[in-house]
Residue, then its C-alpha position, 0 to 999 in steps of 0.5 A: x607154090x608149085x607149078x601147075x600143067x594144064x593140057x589142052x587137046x584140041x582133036x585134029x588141030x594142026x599146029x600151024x593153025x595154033x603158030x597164027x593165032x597166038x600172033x592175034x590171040x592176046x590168051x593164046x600168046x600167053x600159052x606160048x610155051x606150048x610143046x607139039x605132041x607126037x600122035x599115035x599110029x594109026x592117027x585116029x581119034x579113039x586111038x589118040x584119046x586113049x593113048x593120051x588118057x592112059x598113057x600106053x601105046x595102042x598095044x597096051x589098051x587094043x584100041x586101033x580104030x573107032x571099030x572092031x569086029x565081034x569075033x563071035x559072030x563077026x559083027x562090027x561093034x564100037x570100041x569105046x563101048x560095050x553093049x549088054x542085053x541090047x543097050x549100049x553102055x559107055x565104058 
């Protein structure tokens, strides 16, 4: 059989918090072995996700914040979307 990783993101959890519930948490006590992940700087969601999802650093993907501005026209517009003839699509 070969050995199995099951990852667990929990956006903004503080690892405290995880160290007292696995004392009370019978399931959690079992995913002890756990390893505590360093985040991305700046320490921001879509930052982080990306970082987590892609494998790179925030110069390899150019996502530093949940905006940006449009460099044409220097209109705020949201990073993990693009948006086409007035509807925004999910990238």
């Amino acid at each position: 059989m070969k050995n199995k990783v099951l990852i667990i993101g929990i956006d903004s959890l503080d690892p405290k918090i995880i160290n007292k519930l696995i004392s009370k948490l019978p399931n959690f006590k079992s995913l002890e072995t756990f390893t505590e992940l360093e985040t991305t700087i700046p320490p921001e969601t879509p930052v982080a996700w990306s970082a987590a999802s892609t494998g790179t650093n925030p110069g390899k993907y150019g996502i530093f914040d949940f905006i940006s501005r449009d460099l044409e026209n220097n209109q705020p517009k949201l990073n993990l979307t693009t948006e086409k003839a007035g509807i925004i699509q999910q990238l």
